[in-house]
C-alpha positions, 0 to 999 in steps of 0.5 A: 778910486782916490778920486771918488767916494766909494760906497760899496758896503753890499760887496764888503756884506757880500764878501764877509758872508762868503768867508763865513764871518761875523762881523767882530772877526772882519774887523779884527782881520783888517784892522778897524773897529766893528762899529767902523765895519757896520758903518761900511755895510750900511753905507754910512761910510765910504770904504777908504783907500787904506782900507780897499788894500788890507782887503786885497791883502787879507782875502786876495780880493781883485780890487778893479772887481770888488768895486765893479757894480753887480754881484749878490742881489739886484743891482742898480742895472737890473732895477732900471730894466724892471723901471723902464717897463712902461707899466711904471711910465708915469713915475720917472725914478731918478737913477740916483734913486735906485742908487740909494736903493740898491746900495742901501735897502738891498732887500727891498731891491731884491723884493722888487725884482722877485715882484717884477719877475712873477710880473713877467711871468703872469704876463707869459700865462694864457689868459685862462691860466687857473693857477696863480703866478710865481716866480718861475723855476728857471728864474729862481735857480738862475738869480740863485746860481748868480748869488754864488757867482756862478761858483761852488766851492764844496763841489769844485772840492769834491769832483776835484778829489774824485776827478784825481782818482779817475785819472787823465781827463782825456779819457775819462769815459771810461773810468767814469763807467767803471765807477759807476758799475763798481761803487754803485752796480749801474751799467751804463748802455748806449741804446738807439734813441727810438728807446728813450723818445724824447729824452737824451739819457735815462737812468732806470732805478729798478734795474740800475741801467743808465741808457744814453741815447747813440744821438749824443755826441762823444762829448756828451756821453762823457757828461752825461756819465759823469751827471749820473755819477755826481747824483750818486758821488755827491748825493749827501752834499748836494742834499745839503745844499739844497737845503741851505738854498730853501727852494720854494717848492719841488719843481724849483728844488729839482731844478736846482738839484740838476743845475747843481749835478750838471755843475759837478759833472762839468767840475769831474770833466775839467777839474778846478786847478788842471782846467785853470792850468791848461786855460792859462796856459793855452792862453784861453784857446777854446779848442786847445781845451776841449782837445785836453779834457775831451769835452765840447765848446760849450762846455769848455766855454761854460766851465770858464764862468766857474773860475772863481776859486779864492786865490786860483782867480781865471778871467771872469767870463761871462756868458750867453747862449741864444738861439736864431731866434734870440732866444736867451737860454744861457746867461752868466754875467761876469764883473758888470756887463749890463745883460738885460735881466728881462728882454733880449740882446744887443743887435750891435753884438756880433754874436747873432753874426755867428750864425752867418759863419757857423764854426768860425771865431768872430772877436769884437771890442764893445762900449757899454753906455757907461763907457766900459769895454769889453773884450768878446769872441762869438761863435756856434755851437752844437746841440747835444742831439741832432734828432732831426738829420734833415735839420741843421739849428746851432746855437751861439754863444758870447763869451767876453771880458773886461778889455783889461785882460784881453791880453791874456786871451790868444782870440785878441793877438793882432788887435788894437787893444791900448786905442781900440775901436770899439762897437756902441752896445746897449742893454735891450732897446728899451733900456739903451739911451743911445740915439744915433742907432739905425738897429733900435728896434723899441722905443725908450722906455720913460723917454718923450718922443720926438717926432716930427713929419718934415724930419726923419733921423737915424733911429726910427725913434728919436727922444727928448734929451738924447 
């Protein structure tokens, strides 16, 4: 860090938002003058060595993370993916450009990643679509939930104390009926899944019946009790923070209203600092933790993302869930691996692989283009419901970290982790300036293409300056 300038007034913004203080009380906190702290915020002044360490110390900041790219708002990454479509092709933006853009007008990055995805979205609308474009729901609650990083402090509270009234994790089905029946009169019924048609669990208002359908796995019956006592549990807090997060409108609202509750359900299932315990403990073993709270790999999986508890610090995970088609439906990055915000995955990743070796742990060691690696296990998991006996379509799930805590995950024991092989992956092809790829799939997105008829490469679409 000595070595370079470090200009990181978005995190130092980021983090004093999230300790709830004004800028004087900073200042104050760490030793320098207000004026010296708005000059750090505004990027007019690198953050000094001296003054990285009384952060760490003030406020038990990871360092290593702190000055990672990513975090709050649109990154240097995300605004490269938005300027590789070609619909900017005749532009060429320097990536210092967007440097100065994501460190210094923050906003006006967010402003174009929000313009980009309405972009995206209107491209997916029928051409007769009537109704205008905007920033999808799903798009909104996921940038949102991103902001926070993938964690809520006032919930993680909550579901902890009410967590610790219900009793041991792994059998807390049943105390989570009870309370539902004793605190809120609801009965709680399994019923054959023709009852519900498409649907997976039904609350009915008028007669205070949650119907869970006999399709849900163990697992999920104790999740979806759990959803349906967090809505009621939590009602006044989570109506709090959707009012904090301003949604833009009612589908978006209810959208986030349910991420938020299946969030609470996960955090009443696997309680922050029992969870935490049982992860390091077990070294990070999967199996050993659904065995512990009674709950699924994706379940155990996703909670692992949530970790991010001031100093209660997991590893930061990150996460994401495709089906066999590539369809992305999950996507949680931790620290900065450089997901592809807009398109798809890496077909270096293994984690496509899993569905050749369904149930089985494949573990990998890749290098981003900018020279980082990460540590990554993949492998399939279940849906909730199986409606279909005659059909058998799993997903995958990748879940990895930075390979400076590779140590600490039993999947990585027997490997070569000080002189590792690691596998090249990019971002989607588009964006990758990797050339000697035979699995490139697309053509680069603001590179010239050479071509030549007596002359075939490695890539079916070698570029100039690669």
């Amino acid at each position: 860090m000595a070595e370079r300038k470090l200009y990181l007034g978005r995190q130092v913004r980021r983090l004093r938002r999230e300790l709830g203080l004004n800028q004087s009380a900073m200042a104050a906190e760490i030793g320098v003058s207000p004026s010296y702290l708005n000059h750090l915020e505004r990027n007019q002044r690198p953050v000094t060595a001296a003054v990285l360490l009384r952060l760490a110390e003030a406020y038990d900041v990871d360092l290593r993370s702190f000055a990672a790219e990513g975090g709050e708002g649109t990154g240097v990454e995300q605004l490269a993916e938005i300027f590789a479509d070609p619909l900017f092709g005749g532009f060429a933006v320097p990536r210092y450009e967007l440097v100065e853009m994501a460190d210094n007008a923050p906003a006006a990055a967010d402003a174009v990643s929000r313009l980009y995805a309405a972009l995206v979205e209107q491209r997916r609308r029928p051409a007769d679509a009537e109704e205008p474009a905007a920033l999808s729901p799903q798009a909104w609650v996921r940038d949102h939930i991103q902001a926070q990083r993938n964690h809520f402090p006032a919930l993680e509270e909550a579901a902890e104390t009410l967590a610790g009234a219900l009793g041991d994790p792994l059998t807390v089905a049943e105390p989570l009926r009870r309370r539902l029946k004793e605190a809120f009169g609801v009965e709680a019924r399994v019923v054959p899944p023709e009852v519900l048609e498409a649907a997976s669990q039904h609350y009915d208002l008028h007669r205070k019946r949650l119907m869970l359908s006999a399709l849900l796995r163990p697992e999920s019956r104790t999740f979806a009790l759990a959803y349906q006592l967090a809505l009621m549990e939590f009602r006044p807090l989570l109506t709090q923070m959707l009012d904090a997060a301003a949604p833009p409108d009612e589908p978006t609202r209810r959208l986030l209203h349910m991420s938020l509750a299946n969030y609470a359900a996960a955090a009443i299932m696997m309680p922050y600092q029992p969870f935490l315990a049982a992860a390091e403990s077990h070294r990070y073993d999967l199996d050993r933790l659904c065995a512990a709270f009674g709950a699924s790999i994706e379940q155990a999986a996703h909670r692992l993302t949530t970790l991010n508890r001031a100093n209660a610090r997991g590893i930061p995970f990150f996460l994401l869930r495709v089906d066999a088609a590539g369809n992305v439906s999950k996507r949680f990055a931790g620290e900065s691996f450089p997901f592809s915000r807009f398109g798809g995955t890496c077909p270096r990743w293994n984690l496509h692989g899993a569905f050749q070796t369904p149930d089985r742990v494949l573990t990998q060691i890749v290098e981003t283009p900018d020279g980082q690696r990460f540590f990554t296990i993949a492998r399939t998991v279940q849906r909730a419901v199986r409606l279909d006996p005659r059909e058998n379509s799993p997903l995958a799930i990748g879940l990895g970290c930075d390979l400076r805590h590779a140590s600490r995950i039993v999947y990585a024991d027997g490997l070569a982790l000080a002189d590792p092989h690691a596998t090249p992956i990019g971002p989607a092809c588009a964006l990758c300036p990797r050339v000697r790829c035979p699995q490139r799939a697309d053509a680069p997105a603001g590179r010239t293409l050479s071509l030549d008829a007596t002359r075939k490469t490695i890539s079916p679409f070698p570029f100039v300056g690669g």
